[in-house]
C-alpha positions in Angstrom: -137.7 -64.8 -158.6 -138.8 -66.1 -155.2 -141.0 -64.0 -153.3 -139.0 -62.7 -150.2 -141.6 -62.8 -147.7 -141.6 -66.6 -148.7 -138.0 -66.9 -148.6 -138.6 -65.6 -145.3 -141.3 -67.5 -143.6 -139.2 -71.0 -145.0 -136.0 -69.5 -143.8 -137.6 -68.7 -140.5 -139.4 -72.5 -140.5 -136.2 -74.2 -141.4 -134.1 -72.7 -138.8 -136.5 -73.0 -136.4 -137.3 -76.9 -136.8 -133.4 -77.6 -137.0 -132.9 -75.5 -133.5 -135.7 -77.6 -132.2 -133.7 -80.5 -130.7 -131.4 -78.2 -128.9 -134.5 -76.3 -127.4 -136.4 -79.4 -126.4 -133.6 -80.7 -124.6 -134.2 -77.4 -122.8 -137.9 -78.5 -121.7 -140.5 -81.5 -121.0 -142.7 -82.7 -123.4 -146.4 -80.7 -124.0 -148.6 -80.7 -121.5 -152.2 -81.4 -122.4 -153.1 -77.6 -121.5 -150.5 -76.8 -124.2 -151.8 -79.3 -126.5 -155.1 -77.9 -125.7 -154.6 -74.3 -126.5 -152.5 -75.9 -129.4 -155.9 -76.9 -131.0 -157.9 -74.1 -130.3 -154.9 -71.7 -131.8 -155.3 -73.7 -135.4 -158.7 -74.1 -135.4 -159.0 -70.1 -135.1 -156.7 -69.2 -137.2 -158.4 -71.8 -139.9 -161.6 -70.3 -139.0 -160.3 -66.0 -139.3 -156.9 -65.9 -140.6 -157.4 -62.5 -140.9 -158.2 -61.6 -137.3 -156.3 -58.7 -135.9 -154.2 -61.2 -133.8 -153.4 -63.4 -136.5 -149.6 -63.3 -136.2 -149.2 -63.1 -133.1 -151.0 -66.7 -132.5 -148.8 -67.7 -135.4 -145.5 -66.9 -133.7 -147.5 -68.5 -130.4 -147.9 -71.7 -132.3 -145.0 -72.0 -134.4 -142.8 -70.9 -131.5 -144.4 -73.9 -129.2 -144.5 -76.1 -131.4 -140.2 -75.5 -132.2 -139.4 -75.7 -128.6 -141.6 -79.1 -127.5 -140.2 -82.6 -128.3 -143.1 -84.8 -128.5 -144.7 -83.5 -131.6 -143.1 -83.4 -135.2 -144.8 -82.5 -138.4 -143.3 -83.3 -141.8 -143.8 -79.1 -143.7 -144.2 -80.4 -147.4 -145.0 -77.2 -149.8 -145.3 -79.8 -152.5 -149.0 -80.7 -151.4 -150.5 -77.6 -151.8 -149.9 -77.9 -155.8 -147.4 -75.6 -157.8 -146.1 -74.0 -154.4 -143.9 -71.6 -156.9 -147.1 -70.0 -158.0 -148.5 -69.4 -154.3 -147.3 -65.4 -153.7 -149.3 -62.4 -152.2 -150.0 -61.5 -149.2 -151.7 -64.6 -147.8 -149.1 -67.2 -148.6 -147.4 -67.6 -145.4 -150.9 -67.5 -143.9 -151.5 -70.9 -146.0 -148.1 -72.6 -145.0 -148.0 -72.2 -141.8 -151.8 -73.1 -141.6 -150.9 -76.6 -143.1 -148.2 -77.0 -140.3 -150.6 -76.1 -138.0 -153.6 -78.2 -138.8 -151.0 -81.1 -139.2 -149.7 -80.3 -135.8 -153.6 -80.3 -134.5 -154.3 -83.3 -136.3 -151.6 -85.6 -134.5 -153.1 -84.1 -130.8 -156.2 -85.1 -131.9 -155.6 -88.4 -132.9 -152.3 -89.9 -131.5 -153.1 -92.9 -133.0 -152.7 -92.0 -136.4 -149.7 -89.5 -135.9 -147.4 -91.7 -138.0 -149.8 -91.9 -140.9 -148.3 -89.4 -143.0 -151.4 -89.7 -145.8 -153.6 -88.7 -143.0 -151.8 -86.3 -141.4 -151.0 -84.6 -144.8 -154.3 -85.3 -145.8 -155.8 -83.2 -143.0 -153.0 -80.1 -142.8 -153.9 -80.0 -146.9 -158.1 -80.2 -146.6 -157.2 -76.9 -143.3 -155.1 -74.8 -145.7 -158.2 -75.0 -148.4 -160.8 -73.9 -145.7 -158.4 -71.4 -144.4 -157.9 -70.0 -148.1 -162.0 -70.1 -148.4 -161.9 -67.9 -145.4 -159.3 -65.4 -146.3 -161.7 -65.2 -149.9 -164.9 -64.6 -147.9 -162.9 -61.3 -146.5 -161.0 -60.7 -149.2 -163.0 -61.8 -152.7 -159.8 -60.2 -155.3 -157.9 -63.1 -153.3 -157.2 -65.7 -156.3 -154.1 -68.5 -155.5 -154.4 -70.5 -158.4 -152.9 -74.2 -157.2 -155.6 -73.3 -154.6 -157.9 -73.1 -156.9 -156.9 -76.3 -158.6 -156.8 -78.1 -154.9 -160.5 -77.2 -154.5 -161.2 -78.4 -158.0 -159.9 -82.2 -157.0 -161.1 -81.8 -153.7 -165.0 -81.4 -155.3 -164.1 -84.0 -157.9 -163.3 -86.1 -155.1 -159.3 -86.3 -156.2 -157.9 -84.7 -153.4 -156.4 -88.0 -151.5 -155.0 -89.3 -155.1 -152.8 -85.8 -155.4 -152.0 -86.4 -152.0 -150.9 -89.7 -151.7 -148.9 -88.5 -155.4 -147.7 -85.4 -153.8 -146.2 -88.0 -151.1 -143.4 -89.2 -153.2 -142.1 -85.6 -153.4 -142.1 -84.8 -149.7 -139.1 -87.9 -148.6 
């Protein structure tokens, strides 16, 4: 059975990205102080997903990032292992972390925004720290594809499952 508050977040994801055109025809592209605080929002929320304001930077990001037209990210469950097998409470946490780093990645280097290994490579190697994080608060906290990821990722496998994981995502 699928975890509702999964079901959730991907319903909430899907409709959002497929509303997107209709709401960036409403506005401009992002403006560097949006791309800016764009940034700093992941990079936060990588460093204490469990903050207090958590959610509400969450639904800050993911609502900017629907509404602008100049940035796209590819959300791709697939690269974070056996995404069946990711429940709890911290699993929407880890998605939308990956959409976010991905997102931050492509401000931070426009030149590469169309290399999906990269791109993937660096919303992937965000979600891992981000799950390190919510363990360092929360030690009981066990998502086993996450703990396979971190396996590869020490064995130095990480970019093979990616560029695998790749095939799935088209």
């Amino acid at each position: 059975m699928i975890n509702r508050r999964l079901l959730i977040i991907a319903l909430i994801i899907a409709c959002g990205f497929s509303a997107s055109n209709s709401l960036a025809q409403k506005r401009g592209p992002s403006t560097p102080e949006e791309r800016k605080r764009a940034v700093e929002v992941a990079t936060s929320l990588e460093k204490d997903p469990l903050n207090k304001n958590a959610k509400d930077l969450s639904r800050e990001l993911l609502t900017w990032l629907i509404e602008i037209p100049d940035i796209t990210v590819t959300i791709c469950t697939g690269m974070l292992g056996d995404y069946a097998k990711i429940k709890g409470d911290y699993a929407g946490t880890i998605t939308t972390q990956l959409s976010f780093a991905e997102t931050r990645f492509v401000i931070e280097h426009p030149e590469q925004a169309k290399d999906e290994y990269q791109v993937y490579l660096a919303g992937v190697e965000s979600a891992l720290r981000t799950y390190q994080n919510i363990k360092k608060a929360k030690p009981k906290v066990r998502l086993e594809p996450l703990e396979e990821l971190l396996v590869k990722q020490q064995a130095g496998e990480l970019p093979a499952f990616i560029k695998n994981a790749m095939v799935g995502c088209k």
